[in-house]
N, C-alpha and C positions, 0 to 999 in steps of 0.2 A: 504493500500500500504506500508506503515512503522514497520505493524508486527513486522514483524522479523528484521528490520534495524538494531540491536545492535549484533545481530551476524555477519554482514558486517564492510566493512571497509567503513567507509561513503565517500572517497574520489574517489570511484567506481560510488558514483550516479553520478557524473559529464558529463561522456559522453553520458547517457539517457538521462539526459534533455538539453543539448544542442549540443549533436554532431548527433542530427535526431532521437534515438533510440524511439520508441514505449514504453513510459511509462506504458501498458497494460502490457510489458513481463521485467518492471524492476526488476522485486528480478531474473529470471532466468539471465538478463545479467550482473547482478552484482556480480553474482556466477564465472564469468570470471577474475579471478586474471590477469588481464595485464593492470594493474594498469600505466607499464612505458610507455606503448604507448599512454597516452594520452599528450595534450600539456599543457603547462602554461596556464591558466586562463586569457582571456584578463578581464578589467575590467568592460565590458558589464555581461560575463559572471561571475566574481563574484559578482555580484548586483544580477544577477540572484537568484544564487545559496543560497546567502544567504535573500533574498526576499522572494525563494520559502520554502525551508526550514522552515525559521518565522512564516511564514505565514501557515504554517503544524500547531501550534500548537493553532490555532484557528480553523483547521476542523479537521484532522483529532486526534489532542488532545485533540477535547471538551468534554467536558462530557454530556456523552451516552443522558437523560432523556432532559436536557433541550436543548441542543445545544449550551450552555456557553461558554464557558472558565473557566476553574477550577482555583482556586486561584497560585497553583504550583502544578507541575510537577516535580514528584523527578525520575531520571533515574536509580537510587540506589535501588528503592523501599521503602526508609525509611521514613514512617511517623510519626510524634512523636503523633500528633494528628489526625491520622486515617483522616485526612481531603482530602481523596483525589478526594470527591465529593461534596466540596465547590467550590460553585463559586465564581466570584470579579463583579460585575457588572461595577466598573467603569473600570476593565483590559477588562474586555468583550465590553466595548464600543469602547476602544483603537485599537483595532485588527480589528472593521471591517471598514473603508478604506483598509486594507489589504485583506478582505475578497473581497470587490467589485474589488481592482485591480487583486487579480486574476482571475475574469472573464475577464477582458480588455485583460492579458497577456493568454488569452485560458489554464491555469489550470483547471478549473473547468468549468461548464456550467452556462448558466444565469437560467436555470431552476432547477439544483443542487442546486444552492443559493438561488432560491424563497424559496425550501423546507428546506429550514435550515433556510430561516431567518421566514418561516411560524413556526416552532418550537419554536424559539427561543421565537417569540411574543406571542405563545398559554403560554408560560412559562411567559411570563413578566406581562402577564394580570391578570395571576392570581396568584401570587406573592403576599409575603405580601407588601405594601405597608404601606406610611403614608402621608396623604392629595396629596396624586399621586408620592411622594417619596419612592425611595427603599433606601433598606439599603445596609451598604459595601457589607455584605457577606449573601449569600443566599445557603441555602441546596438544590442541584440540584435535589436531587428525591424528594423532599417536595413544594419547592415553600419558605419553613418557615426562618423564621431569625436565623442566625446564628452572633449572637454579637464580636464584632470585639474586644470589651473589655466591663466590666464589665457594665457599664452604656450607652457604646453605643450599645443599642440592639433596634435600631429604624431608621428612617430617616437619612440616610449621603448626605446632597447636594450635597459637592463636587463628591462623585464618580458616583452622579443619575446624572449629570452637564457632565462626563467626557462618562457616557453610551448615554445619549440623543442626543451627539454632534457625537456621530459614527452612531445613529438612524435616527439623522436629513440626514446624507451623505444619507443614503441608500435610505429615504423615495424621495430623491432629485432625485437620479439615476434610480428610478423605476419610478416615476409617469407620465412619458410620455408611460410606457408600454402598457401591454397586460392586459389583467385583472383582473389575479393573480398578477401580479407585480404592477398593482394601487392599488389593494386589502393590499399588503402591505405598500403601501405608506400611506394609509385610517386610519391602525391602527396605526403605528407611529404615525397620526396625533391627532388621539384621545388619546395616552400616551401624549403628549407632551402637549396638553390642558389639562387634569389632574392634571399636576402637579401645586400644588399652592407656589411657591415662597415667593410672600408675606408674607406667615407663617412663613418664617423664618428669618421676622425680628423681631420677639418675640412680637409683639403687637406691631408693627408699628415705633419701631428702627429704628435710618438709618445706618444699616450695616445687612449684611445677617448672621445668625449663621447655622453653620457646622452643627449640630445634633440633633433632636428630639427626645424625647424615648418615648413611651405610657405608659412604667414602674416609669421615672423617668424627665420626661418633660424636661423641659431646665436645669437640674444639670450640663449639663458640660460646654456651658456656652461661647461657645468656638467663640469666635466674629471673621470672615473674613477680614483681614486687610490684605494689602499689606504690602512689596511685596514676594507671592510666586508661587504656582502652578497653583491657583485658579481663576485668570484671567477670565478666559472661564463662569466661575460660573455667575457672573455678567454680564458679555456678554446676556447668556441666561436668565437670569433671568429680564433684561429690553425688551428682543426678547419678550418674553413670550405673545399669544394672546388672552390670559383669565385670567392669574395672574402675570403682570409685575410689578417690583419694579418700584417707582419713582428714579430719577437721582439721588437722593440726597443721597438716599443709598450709591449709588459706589463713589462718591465724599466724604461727608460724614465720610464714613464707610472704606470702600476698600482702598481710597488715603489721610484718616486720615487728612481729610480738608486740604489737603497739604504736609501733612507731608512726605506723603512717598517719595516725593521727596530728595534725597539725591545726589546733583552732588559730584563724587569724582572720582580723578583720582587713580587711584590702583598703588601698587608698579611695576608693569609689564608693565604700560603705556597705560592700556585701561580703559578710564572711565564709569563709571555706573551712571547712571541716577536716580537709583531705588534706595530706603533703603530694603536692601534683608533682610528679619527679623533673627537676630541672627546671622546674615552672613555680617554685612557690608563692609568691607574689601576687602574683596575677592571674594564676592556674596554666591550665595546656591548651593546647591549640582546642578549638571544640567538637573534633570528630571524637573527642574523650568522650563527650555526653552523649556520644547517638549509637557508638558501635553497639555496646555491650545490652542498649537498653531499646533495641528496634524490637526483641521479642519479651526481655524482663520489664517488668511496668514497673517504671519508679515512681508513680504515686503509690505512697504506702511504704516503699520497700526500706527499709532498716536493719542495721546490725547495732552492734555495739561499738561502732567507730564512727557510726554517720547515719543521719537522712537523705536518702540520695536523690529525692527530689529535691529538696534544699539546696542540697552539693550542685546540681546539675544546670538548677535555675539561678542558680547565683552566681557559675561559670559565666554562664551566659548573659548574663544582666551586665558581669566585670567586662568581657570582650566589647560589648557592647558601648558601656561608656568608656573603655580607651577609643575608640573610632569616633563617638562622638566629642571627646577631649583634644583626639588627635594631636596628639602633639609635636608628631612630624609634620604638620601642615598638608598630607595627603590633598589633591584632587579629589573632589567627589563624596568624601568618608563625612558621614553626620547619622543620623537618626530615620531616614531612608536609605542608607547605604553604610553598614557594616556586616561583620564575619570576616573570623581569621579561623584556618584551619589550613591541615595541610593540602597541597594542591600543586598544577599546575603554578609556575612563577616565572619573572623574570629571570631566575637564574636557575630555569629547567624545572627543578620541584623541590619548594619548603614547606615546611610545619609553623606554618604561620602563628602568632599569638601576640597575646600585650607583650609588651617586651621586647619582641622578637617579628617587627612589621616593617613588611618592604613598599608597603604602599600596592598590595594584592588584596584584593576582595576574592571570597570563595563563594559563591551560590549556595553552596552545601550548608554553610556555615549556619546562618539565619535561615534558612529555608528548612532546614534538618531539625533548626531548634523551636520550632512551629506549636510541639506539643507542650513547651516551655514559656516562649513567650509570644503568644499568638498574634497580638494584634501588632505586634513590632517586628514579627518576623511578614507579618503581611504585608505590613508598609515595603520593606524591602524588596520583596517576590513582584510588588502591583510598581514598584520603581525601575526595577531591570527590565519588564517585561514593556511597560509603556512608554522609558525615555528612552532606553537603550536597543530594546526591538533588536534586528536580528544579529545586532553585534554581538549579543550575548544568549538569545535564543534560536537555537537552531530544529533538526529533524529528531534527536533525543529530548529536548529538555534544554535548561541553564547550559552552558558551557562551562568546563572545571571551574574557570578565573576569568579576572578582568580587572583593568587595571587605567581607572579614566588619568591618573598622575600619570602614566608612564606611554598613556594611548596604547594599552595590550591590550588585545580581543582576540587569542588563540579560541582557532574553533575544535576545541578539542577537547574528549570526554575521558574521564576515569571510573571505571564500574563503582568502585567503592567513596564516590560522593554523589553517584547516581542513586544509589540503592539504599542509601540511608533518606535521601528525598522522597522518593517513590514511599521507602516503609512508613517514614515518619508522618506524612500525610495522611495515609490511610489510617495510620493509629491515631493522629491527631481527631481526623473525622470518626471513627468508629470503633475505635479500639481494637481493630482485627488483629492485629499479629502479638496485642497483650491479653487478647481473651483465650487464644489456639495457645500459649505456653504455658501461659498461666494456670491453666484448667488440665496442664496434665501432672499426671499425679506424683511421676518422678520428680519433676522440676520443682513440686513442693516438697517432695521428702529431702533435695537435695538443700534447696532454702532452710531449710527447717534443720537440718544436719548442721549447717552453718552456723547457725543462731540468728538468723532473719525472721522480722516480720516483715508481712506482702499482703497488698490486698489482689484480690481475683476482680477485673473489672466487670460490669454489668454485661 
């Protein structure tokens, strides 16, 4: 349906998907320049718009073989590493609540979706794997590892952690189906038994480590400690109902027997709870707040270190007022225009944050933190889409970055700030991807093993 989209003027698909038109004859009514007789945007329909959009580049952007999510999408054509049939496993996990909510919103069929997520799993089966782990990056016509860097060419928990939590949704949302749709819920069920957790406390450590190699075993070495993205990681990994960590791990390990605790009040007047690693001050870039909580609902959710809805809206409120403080004088940056997270940048790709700003806007950023702070992440979403138009919206969705100081407008996507928009919107509006986790029953004995409280949404 998107073919040819770049020879249009994208502000045309507007009235096929929400002024009745037959999406069957969109490229011919798009051919229709009367572009002014449409109206403003109410803010139903730009949630739509850019929901469905997003959500375009986990179906009809996947790559062809396995039904993924390729790692990026360049709209340029330009790849410097030919990589344009890598995939990301843990961006691939991110995008599907986005996949299930467009069945909910009649985009797609539920039987479109069995057939792509039957694909996806003929693909993940036979994958390489390590002790039921994949790795970041995988060759979509192969199955085979594609090393993320030199020594990590094995086992990545975090993004097998961030693919299983999008697997767990879907295995959630089918298993009362039809037979093909239990059939999928069946093998989910057997990936997620597979994977062995415990392995990755390197012989019985209490902290989980990030990466295994077959090449190069534990050389990098790389210990899970809070606080960052990686929440969700330890979530599942006490869930687990054939290889669960003991408590002591995430106590231990992840909250640094205490340590991560860090109350302070910030110069903006919102305090943080958390010691954000490298970031204390100001906290971390804000794909902190969206990874681990696209399928965990942080309203409610509590340990004995933190409120993490607290923690997560007060991330976002500090990001927020350095952009609008600005104190580098940025182009553009106010109160319609912030979010710093990692991305696309001027100098290739940083991990943006207070502190640490080159004068990049991330889409992902304020868009992602929607379930947080809604009417200010809308301001921003109704700012890119109406002053900026197609500098910054293209045939997926936002583009990674954009940069009005520096006049950057790369048109170019990364799964894993795609997929945290797509999910966060759909939970924003209806809580789907925190009622499919939240409702299953491991994921609370695992919370609960933790010492979490949670609420289960309506």
């Amino acid at each position: 349906m998107l073919k040819n989209y770049w020879k249009l003027n994208f502000f045309l698909l507007i009235p096929c998907l929400f002024l009745s038109c037959d999406n069957t004859n969109l490229e011919s009514d798009l051919e229709k320049d009367n572009l002014n007789s449409y109206p403003n945007l109410s803010d139903k329909q730009l949630l739509d718009t850019v929901q469905y959009y997003t959500f375009q580049y986990f179906w009809d952007g996947a790559e062809p073989n396995s039904g993924m999510a390729p790692e990026r999408i360049h709209i340029d054509g330009n790849y410097s590493d030919q990589d344009q049939h890598i995939i990301t496993t843990g961006g691939t996990g991110m995008g599907l609540i986005g996949i299930l909510g467009a069945i909910e919103r009649g985009w797609i069929s539920r039987e479109e979706a069995v057939a792509r997520f039957e694909k996806m799993l003929s693909f993940l089966e036979k994958a390489d794997r390590f002790h039921g782990i994949w790795p970041h990056w995988l060759d979509g016509k192969t199955g085979k590892t594609k090393p993320f860097s030199p020594k990590d060419d094995g086992a990545d928990l975090v993004e097998s952690a961030f693919l299983m939590q999008g697997l767990l949704a879907v295995r959630e949302y089918f298993k009362e189906g039809n037979e093909a749709e239990k059939q999928i819920s069946q093998r989910i069920q057997s990936l997620w038994e597979e994977m062995d957790w415990n392995w990755h406390t390197q012989n019985g450590q209490k902290v989980l480590y990030w990466h295994w190699s077959p090449n190069f075993g534990w050389e990098m070495n790389f210990a899970l400690e809070g606080y960052n993205e990686a929440l969700v990681t330890y979530i599942l990994a006490a869930a687990s109902p054939t290889h669960p960590i003991d408590p002591d791990v995430y106590h231990q390990g992840w909250a640094r027997s205490g340590g991560i605790r860090s109350p302070k009040e910030t110069p903006y007047g919102f305090p943080l709870q958390l010691k954000h690693n490298g970031a204390e001050e100001l906290g971390g870039p804000l794909f902190w707040a969206h990874y681990s909580y696209l399928s965990i609902n942080p309203k409610g959710l509590k340990d004995q270190y933190a409120d993490y809805w607290e923690e997560n809206r007060n991330q976002t409120l500090i990001n927020r007022a350095w952009c609008i403080d600005n104190p580098k004088k940025f182009k553009g940056y106010g109160a319609n225009l912030w979010g710093l997270t990692a991305s696309y940048s001027v100098n290739f790709y940083h991990a943006h944050r207070p502190g640490d700003d080159v004068g990049v806007i991330s889409p992902t950023a304020a868009i992602s933190s929607i379930v947080y702070t809604p009417e200010e992440s809308m301001k921003v979403m109704r700012n890119l889409y109406e002053n900026y138009g197609s500098k910054v919206f293209g045939p997926y969705g936002f583009y990674d970055a954009m940069s009005p100081h520096h006049d950057y407008f790369p048109q170019r996507y990364l799964a894993i700030d795609q997929g945290p928009m797509v999910t966060m919107i759909e939970n924003y509006r209806t809580g789907l991807g925190w009622k499919l986790i939240m409702n299953a029953p491991e994921i609370q004995q695992g919370l609960e093993k933790l010492g979490f409280t949670y609420e289960i949404p309506n």
